[in-house]
N, C-alpha and C positions, 0 to 999 in steps of 0.2 A: 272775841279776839279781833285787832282791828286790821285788816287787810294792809299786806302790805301792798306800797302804794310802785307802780311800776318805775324803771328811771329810765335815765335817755337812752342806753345802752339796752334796756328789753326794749326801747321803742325801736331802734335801730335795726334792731335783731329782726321784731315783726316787720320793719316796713321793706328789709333786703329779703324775709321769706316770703312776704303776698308778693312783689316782684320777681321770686323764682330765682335770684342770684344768690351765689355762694358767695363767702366771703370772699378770695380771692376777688371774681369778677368783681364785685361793689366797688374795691379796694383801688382799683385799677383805674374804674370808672371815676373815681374823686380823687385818684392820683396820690395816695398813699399805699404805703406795703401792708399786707395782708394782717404783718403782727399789731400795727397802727391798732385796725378796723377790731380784731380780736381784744385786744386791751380792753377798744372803748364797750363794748358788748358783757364785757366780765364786767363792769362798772369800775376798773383799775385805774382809767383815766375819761377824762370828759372832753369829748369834740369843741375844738371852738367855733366862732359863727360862722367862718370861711364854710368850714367843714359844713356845719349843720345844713347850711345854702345848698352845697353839693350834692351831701345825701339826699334831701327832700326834693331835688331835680331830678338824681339818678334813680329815685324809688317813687315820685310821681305823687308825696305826701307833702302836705301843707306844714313852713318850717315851724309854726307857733305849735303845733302839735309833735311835733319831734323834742323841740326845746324842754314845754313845760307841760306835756301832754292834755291840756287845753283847747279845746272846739273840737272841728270834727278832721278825724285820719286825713281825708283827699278834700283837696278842692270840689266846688259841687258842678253837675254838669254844665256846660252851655254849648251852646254852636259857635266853632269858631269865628272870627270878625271877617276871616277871607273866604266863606263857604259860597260855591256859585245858584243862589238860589233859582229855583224852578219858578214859572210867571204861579201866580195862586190858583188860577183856573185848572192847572193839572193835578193840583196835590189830593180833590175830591177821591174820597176812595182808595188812596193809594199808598202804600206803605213807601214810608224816604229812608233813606239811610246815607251820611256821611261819608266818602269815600275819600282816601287819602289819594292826592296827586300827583307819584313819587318820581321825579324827574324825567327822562325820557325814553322812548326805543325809537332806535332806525329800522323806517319802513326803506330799508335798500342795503346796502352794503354791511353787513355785521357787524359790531362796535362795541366796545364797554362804553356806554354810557347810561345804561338802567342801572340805577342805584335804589333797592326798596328800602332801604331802612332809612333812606333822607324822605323827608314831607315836607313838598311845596306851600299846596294848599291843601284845600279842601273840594269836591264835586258832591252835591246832592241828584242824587238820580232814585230810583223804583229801587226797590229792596231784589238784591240778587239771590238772595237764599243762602250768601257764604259769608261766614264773620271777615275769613281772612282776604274777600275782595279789595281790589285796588285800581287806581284810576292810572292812564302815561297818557303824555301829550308823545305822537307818532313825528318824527321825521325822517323828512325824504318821500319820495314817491314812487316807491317800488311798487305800492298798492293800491294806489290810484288808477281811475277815479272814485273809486269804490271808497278808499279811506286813503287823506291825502294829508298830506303836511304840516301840521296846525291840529288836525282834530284829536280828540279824546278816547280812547279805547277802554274798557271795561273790563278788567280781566279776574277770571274765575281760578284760582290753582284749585279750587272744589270738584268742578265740573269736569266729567268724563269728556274726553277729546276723541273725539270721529273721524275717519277720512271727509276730506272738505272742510273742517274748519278755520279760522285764520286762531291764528295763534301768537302767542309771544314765547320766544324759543331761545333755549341759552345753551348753545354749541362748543365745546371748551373754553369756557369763560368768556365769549360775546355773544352777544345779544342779538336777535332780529325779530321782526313781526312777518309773518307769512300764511299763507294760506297749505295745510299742511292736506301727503297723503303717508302714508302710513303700511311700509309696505317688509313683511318680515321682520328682520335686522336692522332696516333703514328707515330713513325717512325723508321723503321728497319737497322742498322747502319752493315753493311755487306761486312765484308774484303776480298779482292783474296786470299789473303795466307788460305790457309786451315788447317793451326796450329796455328789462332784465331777465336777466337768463335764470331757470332756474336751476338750485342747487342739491345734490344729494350728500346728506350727512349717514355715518353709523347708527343707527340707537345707541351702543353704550357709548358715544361721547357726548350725546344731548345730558344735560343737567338739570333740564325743565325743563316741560313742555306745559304750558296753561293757556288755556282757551281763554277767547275774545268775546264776552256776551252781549257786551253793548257797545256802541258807537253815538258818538255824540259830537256833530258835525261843526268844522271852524267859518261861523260864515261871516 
């Protein structure tokens, strides 16, 4: 009996579920309604190439393999072209891992401007041990000298957080980097620079708290 052969619509199907999005979401994301994306899945209708371009962006699959299920599902790996390499001398021995470097925190004054789900670049550093690690460029100098304006922080959401550690801290929807202590109910938000004051928040209105495990100096 000869197999049948899959069509765009079961491709569609698998590459919105290895991406974990329901239809709705997908639908959303390539900017049609949800019955759109349904249609084309039942095989009722067929995406055209605007479409095809979208979904293979919104699901991370290479479009020749959506189209006419030819070569392979994803693109194959590489290191991005903006990754900041390490000199060769350190990488003996050492496990690297790619870390995304998702715009910024303020080391001073609380802010929205950490955005994780944008990526700048890329940072090569020593393997953290956390898939979900990520790199911020710090400003302001609240935390200076120690970690000043310009440099790279490393941050762990994996990592069990301590009294004394510095942190990146997201207090009713703004952001800070701080050296934290950790007291009941509360939590003491406590800069190196000694020309800021420091602050006490509640616990339940922090919405993160994730450690700082590396630092990676702006010289």
């Amino acid at each position: 009996m000869t197999p049948v052969r899959a069509s765009i619509g079961d491709r569609v199907k698998e590459a919105r579920i290895n991406k974990e999005l329901d239809q709705a979401s997908l639908a959303e994301k390539i900017g049609v309604v949800t019955r759109t994306l349904q249609r084309w899945e039942k095989g009722d209708q067929v995406p055209d190439g605007v479409c095809i371009l979208k979904i293979a962006k919104a699901t991370n699959v290479q479009p020749t393999w959506l189209l006419s299920g030819e070569g392979e599902m994803y693109p194959p790996l590489s290191r991005p072209q903006n990754v900041y390499p390490l000199n060769s001398a350190l990488r003996r021995n050492v496990n690297l891992v790619d870390l995304p470097l998702v715009s910024a925190v303020p080391a001073g004054k609380v802010s929205t401007m950490f955005h994780p789900d944008y990526v700048d670049t890329y940072v090569t550093v020593d393997d953290v041990k956390d898939p979900q690690a990520f790199a911020l460029k710090v400003r302001g100098n609240s935390m200076s000298p120690r970690i000043e304006d310009g440099d790279i922080v490393i941050v762990s959401p994996h990592h069990e957080v301590r009294n004394g550690d510095i942190c990146v801290i997201r207090v009713n929807g703004e952001d800070t980097l701080k050296k934290v202590k950790l007291e009941g109910g509360y939590v003491h938000l406590v800069p190196l620079n000694p020309d800021f004051e420091p602050v006490t928040v509640k616990r339940k209105d922090v919405d993160f708290l994730w450690k700082v495990v590396k630092l990676i100096k702006e010289l």
